[in-house]
FIFI-884580 format. One record per residue (C-alpha): residue number from 1; residue in three letters; x, y, z. Coordinates in steps of 0.02 Angstrom, whole numbers. Each point is the difference from the previous one (the first is absolute). Layout:
[r NUM 'Ala' [X Y Z]] ...
END
This chain:
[r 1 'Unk' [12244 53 5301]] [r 2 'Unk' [16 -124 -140]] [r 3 'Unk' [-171 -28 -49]] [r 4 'Unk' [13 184 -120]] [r 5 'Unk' [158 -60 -83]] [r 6 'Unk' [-107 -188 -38]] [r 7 'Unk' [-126 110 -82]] [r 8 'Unk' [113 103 -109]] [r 9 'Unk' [164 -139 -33]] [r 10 'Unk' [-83 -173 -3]] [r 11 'Unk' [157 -88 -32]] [r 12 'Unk' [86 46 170]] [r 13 'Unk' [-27 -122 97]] [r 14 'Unk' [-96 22 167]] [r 15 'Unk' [168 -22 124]] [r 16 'Unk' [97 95 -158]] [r 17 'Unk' [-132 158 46]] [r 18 'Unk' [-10 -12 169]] [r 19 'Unk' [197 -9 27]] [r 20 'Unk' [36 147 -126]] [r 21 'Unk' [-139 97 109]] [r 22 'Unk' [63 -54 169]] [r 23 'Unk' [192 74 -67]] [r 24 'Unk' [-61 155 -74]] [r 25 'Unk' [-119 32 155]] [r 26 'Unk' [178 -15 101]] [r 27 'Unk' [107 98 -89]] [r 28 'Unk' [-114 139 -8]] [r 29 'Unk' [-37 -11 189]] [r 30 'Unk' [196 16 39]] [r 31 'Unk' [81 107 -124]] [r 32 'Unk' [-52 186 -37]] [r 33 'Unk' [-108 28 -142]] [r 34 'Unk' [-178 -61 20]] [r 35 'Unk' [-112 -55 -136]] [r 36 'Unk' [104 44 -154]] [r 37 'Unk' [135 -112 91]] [r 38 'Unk' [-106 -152 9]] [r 39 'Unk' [-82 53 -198]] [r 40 'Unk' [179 -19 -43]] [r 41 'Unk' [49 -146 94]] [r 42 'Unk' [-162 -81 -59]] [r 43 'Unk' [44 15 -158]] [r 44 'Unk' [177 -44 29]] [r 45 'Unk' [-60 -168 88]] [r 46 'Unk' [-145 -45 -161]] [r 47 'Unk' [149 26 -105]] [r 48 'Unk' [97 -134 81]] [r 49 'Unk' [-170 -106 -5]] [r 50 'Unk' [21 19 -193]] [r 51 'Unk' [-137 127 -12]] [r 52 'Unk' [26 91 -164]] [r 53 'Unk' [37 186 48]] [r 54 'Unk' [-163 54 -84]] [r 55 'Unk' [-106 -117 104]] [r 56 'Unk' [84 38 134]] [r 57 'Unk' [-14 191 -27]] [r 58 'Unk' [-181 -40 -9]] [r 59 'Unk' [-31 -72 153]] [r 60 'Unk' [99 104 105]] [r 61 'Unk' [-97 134 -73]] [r 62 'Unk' [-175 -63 38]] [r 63 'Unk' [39 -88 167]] [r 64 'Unk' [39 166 37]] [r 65 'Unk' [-130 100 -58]] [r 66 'Unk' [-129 -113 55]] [r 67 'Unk' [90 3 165]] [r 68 'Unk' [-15 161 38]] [r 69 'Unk' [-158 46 -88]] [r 70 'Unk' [-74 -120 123]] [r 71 'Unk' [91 96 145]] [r 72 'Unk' [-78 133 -56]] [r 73 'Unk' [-161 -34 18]] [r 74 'Unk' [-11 -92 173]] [r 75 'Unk' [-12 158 87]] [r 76 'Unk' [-166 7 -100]] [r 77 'Unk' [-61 -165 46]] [r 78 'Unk' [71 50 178]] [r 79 'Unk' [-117 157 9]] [r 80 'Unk' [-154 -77 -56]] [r 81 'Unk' [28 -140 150]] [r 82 'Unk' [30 145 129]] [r 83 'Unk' [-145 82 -97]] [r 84 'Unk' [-123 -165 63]] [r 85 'Unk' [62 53 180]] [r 86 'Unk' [-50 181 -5]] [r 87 'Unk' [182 69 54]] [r 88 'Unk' [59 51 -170]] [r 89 'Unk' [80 173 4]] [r 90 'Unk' [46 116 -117]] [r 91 'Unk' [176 -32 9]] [r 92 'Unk' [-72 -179 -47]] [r 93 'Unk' [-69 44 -143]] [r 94 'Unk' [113 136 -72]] [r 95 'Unk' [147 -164 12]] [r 96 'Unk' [-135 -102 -82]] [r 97 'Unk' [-34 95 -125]] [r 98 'Unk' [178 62 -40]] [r 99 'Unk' [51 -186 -7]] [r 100 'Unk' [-169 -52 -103]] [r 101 'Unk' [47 136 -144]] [r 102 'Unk' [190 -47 10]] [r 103 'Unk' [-52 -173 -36]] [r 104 'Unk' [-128 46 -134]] [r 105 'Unk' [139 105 -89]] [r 106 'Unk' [137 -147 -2]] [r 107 'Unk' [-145 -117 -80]] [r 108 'Unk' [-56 124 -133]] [r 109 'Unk' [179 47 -42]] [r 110 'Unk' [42 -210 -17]] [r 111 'Unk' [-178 -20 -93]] [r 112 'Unk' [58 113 -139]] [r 113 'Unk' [148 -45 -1]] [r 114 'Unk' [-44 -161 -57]] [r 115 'Unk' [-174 70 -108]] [r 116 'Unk' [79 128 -84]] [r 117 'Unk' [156 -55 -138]] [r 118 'Unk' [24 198 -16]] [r 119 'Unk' [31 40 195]] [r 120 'Unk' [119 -175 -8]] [r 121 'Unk' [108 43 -120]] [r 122 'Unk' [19 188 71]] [r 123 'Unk' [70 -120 159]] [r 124 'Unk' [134 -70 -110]] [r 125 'Unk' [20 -134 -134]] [r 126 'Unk' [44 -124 143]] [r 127 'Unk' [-151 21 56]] [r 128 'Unk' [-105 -8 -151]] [r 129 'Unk' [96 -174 -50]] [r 130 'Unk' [-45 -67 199]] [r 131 'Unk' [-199 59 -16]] [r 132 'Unk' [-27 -78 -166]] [r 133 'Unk' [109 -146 59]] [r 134 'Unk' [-92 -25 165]] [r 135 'Unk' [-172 122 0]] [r 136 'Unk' [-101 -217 -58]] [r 137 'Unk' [85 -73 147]] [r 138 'Unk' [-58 155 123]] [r 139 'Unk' [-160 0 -76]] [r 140 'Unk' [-21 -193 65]] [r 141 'Unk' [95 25 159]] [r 142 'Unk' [-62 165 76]] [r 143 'Unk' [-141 -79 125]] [r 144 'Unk' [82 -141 57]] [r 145 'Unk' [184 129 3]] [r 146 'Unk' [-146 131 138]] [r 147 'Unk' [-51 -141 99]] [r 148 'Unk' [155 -96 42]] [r 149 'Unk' [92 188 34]] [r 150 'Unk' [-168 16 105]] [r 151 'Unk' [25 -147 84]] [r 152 'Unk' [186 36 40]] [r 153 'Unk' [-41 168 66]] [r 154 'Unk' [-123 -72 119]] [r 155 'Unk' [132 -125 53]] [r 156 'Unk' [95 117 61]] [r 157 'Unk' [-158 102 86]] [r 158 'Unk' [-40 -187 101]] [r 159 'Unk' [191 -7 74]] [r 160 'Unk' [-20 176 61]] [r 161 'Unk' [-192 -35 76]] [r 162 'Unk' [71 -159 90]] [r 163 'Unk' [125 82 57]] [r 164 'Unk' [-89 135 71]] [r 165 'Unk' [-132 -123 93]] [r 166 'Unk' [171 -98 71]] [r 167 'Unk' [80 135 85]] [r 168 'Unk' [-153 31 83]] [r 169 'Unk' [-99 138 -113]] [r 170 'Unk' [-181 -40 20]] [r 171 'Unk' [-121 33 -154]] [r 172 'Unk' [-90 118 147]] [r 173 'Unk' [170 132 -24]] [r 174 'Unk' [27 -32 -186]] [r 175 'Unk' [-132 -70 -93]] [r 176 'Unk' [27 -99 -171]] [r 177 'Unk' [-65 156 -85]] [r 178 'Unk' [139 115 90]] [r 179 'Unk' [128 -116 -29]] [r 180 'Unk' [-43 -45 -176]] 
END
């Protein structure tokens, strides 16, 4: 999971990221409180990095919400394989969709956020100081920020597809598209 934080901190170092991820990741998965727990330990760990608290802010923020907007819309990409098979319900598609405008309301809501000065400052003055402060650097960083947050995501999907096919799951029960 350190490839995001590269994107948006270049000056961590690559072992720096991937050991502040690796802690987070294992504090959240033992102690009660899910993802705002590891946000805040995140941020907790950049600090001691010497990440400034803005920057820091920042990419907690966008890891984040690029995190999940992605999550969001893999049920989409997950209907329209099942759709190449013929076997897509409606259940299928009413998750699909649900998940497909969930994700297109989180990007619209960050898009202006960042477009509009009026809608930042109505977010607070922090935030107008971090969008003028850091809206160049996103500009620059946004691709590279959706592939390597791609790429992690489908990290993860890999593990679980090898691990299906070595506890004996053929691709004949649950094809790539079903699993996916």
């Amino acid at each position: 999971t350190a490839p995001p934080w590269r994107v948006l901190l270049p000056q961590i170092s690559w072992f720096g990221a991937l050991g502040f991820t690796q802690g987070s990741t294992a504090l959240t998965s033992v102690l009660p409180g899910g993802a705002p727990l590891g946000m805040a330990v995140s941020f907790g760990l950049l600090k001691r990095l010497r990440v400034g608290s803005g920057e820091a802010g920042f990419a907690v923020a966008l890891t984040g919400i690029w995190s999940q907007g992605l999550i969001l819309l893999y049920p989409l990409a997950g209907a329209l394989l099942v759709l190449g098979t013929g076997k897509l319900t409606g259940t299928t598609i009413a998750i699909a969709l649900a998940s497909g405008g969930a994700a297109a309301a989180i990007a619209g809501v960050v898009v202006l956020a960042f477009r509009s000065p009026r809608l930042a400052r109505r977010l607070g003055d922090r935030f107008t100081q971090l969008r003028s402060q850091q809206l160049g650097a996103l500009r620059k960083r946004w691709p590279v920020l959706t592939v390597v947050t791609i790429a992690n995501h489908l990290s993860a999907y890999l593990v679980f597809e090898f691990s299906l096919r070595a506890v004996g799951v053929s691709l004949a029960q649950v094809p790539l598209s079903e699993s996916f």
